[in-house]
VMD Tcl script that builds the backbone (N, CA, C; Angstrom):
set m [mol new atoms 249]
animate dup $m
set s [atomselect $m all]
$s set {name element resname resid chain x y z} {
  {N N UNK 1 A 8.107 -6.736 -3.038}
  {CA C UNK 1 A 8.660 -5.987 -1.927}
  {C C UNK 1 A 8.214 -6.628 -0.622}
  {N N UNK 2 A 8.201 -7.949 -0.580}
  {CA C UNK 2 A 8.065 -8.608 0.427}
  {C C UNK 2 A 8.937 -8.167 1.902}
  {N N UNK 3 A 9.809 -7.214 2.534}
  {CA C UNK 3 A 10.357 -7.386 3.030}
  {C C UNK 3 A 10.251 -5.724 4.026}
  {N N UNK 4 A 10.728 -5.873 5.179}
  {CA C UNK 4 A 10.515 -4.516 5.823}
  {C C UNK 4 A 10.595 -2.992 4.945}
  {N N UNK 5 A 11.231 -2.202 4.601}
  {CA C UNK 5 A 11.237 -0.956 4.237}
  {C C UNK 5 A 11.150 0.227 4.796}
  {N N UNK 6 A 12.094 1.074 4.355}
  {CA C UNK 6 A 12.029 2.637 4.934}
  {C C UNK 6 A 11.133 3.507 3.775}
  {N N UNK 7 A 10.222 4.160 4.376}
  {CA C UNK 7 A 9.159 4.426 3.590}
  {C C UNK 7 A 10.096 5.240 1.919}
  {N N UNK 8 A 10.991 5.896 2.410}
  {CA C UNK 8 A 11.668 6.674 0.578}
  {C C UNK 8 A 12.385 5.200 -0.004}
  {N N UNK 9 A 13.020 4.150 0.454}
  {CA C UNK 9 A 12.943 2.705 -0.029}
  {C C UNK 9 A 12.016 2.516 -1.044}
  {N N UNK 10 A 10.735 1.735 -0.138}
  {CA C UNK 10 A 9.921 1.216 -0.528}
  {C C UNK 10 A 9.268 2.437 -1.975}
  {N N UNK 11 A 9.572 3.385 -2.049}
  {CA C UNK 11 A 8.596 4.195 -2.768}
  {C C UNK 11 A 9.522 4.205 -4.167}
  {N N UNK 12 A 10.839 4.041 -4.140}
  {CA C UNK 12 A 11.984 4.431 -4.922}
  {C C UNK 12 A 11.937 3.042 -5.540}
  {N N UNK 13 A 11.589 1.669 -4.822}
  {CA C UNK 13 A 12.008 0.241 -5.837}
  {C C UNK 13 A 10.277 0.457 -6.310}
  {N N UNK 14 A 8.984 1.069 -5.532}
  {CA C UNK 14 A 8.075 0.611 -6.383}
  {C C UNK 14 A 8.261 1.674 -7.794}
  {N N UNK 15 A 8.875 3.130 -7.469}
  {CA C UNK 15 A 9.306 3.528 -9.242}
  {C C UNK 15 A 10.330 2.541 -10.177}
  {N N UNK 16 A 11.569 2.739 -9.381}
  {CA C UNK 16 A 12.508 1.885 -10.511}
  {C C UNK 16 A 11.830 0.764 -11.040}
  {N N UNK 17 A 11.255 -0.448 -10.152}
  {CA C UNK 17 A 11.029 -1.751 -10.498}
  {C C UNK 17 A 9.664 -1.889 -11.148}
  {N N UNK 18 A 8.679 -0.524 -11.238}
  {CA C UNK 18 A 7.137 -0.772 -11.734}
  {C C UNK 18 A 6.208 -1.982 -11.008}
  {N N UNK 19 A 6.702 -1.913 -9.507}
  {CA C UNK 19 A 5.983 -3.021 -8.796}
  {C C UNK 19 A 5.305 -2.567 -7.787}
  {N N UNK 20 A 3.504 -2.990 -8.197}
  {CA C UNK 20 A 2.335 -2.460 -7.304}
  {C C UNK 20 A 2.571 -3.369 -5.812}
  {N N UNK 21 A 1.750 -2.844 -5.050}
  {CA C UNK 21 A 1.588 -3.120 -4.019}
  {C C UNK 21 A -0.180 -3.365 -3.829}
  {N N UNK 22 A -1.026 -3.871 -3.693}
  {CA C UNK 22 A -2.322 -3.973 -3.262}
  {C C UNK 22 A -2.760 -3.378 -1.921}
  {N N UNK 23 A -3.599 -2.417 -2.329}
  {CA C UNK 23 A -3.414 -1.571 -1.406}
  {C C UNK 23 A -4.405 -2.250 -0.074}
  {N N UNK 24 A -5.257 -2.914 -0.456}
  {CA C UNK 24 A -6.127 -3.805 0.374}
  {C C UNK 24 A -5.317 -4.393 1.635}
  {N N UNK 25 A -3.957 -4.848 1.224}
  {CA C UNK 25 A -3.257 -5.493 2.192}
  {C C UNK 25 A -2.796 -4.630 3.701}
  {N N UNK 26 A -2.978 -3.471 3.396}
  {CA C UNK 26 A -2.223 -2.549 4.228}
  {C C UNK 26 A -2.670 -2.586 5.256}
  {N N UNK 27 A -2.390 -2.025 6.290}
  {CA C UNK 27 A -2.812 -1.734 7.786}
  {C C UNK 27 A -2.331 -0.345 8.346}
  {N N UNK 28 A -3.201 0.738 8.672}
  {CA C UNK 28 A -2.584 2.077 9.196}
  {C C UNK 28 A -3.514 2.204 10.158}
  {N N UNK 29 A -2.850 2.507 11.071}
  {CA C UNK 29 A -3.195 3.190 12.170}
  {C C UNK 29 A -4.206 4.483 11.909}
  {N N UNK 30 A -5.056 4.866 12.975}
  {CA C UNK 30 A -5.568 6.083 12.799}
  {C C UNK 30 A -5.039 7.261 13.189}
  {N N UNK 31 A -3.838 7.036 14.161}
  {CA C UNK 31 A -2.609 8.239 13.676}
  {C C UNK 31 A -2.055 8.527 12.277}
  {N N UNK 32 A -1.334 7.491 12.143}
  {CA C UNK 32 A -1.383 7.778 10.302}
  {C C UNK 32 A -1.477 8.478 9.749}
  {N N UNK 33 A -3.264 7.700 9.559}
  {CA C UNK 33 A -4.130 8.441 8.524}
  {C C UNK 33 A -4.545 9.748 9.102}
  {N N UNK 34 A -4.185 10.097 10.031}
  {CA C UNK 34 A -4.305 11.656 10.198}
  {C C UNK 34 A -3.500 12.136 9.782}
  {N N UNK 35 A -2.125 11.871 10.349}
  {CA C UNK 35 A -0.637 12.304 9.944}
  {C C UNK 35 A -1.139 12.508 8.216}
  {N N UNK 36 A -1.516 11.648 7.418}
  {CA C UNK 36 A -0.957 11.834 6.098}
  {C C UNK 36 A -2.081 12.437 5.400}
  {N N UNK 37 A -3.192 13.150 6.143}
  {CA C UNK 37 A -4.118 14.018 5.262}
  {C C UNK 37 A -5.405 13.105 4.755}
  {N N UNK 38 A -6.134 14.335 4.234}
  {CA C UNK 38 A -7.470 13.525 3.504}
  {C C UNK 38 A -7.119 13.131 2.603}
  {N N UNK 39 A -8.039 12.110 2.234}
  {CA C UNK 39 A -7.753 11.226 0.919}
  {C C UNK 39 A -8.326 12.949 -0.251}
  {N N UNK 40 A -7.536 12.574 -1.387}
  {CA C UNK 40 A -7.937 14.381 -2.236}
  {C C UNK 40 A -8.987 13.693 -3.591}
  {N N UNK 41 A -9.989 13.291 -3.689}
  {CA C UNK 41 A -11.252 13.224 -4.560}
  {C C UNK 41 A -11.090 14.023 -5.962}
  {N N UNK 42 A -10.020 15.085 -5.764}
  {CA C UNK 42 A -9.921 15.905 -6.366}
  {C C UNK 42 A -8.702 15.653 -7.450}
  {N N UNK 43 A -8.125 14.556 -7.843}
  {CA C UNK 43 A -7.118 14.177 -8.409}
  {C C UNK 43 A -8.563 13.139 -9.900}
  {N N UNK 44 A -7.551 12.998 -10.823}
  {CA C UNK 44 A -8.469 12.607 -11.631}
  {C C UNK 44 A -7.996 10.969 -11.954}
  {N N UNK 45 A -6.752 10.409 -11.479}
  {CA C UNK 45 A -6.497 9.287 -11.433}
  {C C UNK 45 A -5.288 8.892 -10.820}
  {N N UNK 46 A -4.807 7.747 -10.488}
  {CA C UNK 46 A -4.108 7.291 -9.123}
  {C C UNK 46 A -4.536 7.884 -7.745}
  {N N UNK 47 A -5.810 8.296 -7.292}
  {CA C UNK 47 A -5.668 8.694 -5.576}
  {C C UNK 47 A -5.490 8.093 -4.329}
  {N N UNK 48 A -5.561 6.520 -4.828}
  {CA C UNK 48 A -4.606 5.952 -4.048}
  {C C UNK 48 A -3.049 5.750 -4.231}
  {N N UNK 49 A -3.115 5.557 -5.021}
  {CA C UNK 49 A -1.658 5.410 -5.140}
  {C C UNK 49 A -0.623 6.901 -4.298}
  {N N UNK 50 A -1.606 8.054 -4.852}
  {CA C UNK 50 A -1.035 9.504 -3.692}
  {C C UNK 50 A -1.207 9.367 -2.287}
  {N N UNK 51 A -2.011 8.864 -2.033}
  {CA C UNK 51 A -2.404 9.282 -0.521}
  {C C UNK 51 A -1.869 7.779 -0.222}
  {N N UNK 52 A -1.304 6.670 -0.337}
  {CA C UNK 52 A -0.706 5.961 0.271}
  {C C UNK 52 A 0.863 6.012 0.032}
  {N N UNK 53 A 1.445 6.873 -0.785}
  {CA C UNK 53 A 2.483 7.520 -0.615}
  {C C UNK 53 A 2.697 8.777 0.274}
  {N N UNK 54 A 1.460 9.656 0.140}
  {CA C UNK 54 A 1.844 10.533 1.543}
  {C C UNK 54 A 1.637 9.514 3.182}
  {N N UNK 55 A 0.863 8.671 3.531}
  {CA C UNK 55 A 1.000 7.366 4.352}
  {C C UNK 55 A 2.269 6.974 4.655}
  {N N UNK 56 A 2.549 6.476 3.277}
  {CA C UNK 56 A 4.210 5.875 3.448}
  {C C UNK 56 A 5.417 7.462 4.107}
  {N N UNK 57 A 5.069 8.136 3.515}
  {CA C UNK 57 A 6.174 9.445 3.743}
  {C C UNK 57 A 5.707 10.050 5.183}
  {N N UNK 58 A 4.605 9.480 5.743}
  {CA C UNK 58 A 4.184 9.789 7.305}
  {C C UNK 58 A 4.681 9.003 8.271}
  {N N UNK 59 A 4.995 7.829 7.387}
  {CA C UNK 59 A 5.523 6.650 8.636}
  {C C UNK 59 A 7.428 6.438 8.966}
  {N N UNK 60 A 7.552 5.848 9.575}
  {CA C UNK 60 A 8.498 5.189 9.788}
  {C C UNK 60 A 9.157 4.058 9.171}
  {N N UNK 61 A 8.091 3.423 8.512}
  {CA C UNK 61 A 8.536 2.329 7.225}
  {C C UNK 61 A 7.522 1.478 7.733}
  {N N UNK 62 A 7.488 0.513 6.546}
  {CA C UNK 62 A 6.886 -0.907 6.606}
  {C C UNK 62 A 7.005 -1.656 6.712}
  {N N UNK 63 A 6.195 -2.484 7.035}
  {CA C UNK 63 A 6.560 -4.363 8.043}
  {C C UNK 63 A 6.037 -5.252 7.515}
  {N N UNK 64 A 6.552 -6.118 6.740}
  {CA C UNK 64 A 5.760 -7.388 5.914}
  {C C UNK 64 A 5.813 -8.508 7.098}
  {N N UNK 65 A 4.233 -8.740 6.759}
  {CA C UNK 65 A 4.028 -10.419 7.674}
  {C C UNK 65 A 3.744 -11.188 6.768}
  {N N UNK 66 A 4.432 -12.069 6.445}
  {CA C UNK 66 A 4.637 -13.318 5.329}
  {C C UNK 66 A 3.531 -14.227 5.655}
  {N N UNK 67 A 2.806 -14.344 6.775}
  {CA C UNK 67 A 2.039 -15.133 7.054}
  {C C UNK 67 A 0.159 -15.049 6.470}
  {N N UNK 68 A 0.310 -13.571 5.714}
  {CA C UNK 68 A -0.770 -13.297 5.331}
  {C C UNK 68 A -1.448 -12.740 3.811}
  {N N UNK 69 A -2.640 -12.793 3.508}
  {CA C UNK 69 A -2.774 -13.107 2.422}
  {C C UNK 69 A -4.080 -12.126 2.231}
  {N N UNK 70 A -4.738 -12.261 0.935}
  {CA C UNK 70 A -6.086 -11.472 0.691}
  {C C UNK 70 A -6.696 -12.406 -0.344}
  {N N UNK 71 A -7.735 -12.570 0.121}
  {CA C UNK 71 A -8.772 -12.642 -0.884}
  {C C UNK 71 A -9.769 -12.242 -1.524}
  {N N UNK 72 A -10.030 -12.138 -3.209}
  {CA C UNK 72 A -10.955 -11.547 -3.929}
  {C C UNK 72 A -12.303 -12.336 -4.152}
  {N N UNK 73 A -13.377 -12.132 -3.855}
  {CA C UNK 73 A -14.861 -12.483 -4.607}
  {C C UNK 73 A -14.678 -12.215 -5.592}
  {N N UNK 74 A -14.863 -12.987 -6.685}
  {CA C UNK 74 A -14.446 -13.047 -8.476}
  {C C UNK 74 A -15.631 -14.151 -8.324}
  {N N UNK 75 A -17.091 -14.155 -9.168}
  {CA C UNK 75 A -17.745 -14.937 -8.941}
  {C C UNK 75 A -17.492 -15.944 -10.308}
  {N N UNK 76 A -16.594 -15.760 -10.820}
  {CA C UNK 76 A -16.475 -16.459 -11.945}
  {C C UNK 76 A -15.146 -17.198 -12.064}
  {N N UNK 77 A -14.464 -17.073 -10.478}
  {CA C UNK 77 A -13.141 -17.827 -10.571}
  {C C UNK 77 A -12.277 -17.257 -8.836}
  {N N UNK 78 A -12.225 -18.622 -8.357}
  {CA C UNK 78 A -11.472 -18.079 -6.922}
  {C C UNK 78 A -10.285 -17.568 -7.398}
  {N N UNK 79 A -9.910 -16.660 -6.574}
  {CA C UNK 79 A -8.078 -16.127 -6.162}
  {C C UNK 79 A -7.856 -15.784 -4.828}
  {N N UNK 80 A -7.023 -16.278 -4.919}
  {CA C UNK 80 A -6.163 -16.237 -3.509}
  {C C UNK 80 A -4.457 -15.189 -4.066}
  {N N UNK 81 A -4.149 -13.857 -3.538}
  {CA C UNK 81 A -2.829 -13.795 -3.575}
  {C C UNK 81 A -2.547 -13.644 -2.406}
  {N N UNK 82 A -1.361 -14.497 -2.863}
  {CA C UNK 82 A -0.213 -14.669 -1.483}
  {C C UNK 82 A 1.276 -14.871 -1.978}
  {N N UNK 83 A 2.531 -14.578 -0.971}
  {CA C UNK 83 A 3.557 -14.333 -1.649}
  {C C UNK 83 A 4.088 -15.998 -1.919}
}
mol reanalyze $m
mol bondsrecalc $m
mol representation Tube
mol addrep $m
């Protein structure tokens, strides 16, 4: 999902298509993350995956910058993902 998105978009190809997003990559504002509530501790698995869907359903959509990337400390093997 390399590409801009309207947040019910982006949420509808990551069901149909079963394609994660890393949530590391993201960037929200601290409006946002007000807008979209406390993170809930209280869920017993995926709580990110919820609370960066209520995020996504707070915003206006998303903006891919192709120019950027993340990297993991894996002391037993570099990675780099990038698109």
């Amino acid at each position: 999902m390399w590409e801009d998105l309207s947040p019910v978009e982006w949420l509808l190809r990551k069901m149909r298509e079963g394609i994660h997003m890393q949530y590391a990559t993201w960037l929200v504002s601290r409006e946002l993350a007000e807008a979209a509530g406390r993170w809930d501790e209280g869920l017993h698995y995926d709580q990110d995956g919820e609370y960066f869907a209520r995020v996504l359903l707070a915003s206006v959509g998303t903006r891919f910058v192709p120019e950027t990337g993340i990297f993991y400390r894996n002391p037993e093997r570099a990675f780099c993902a990038r698109p």
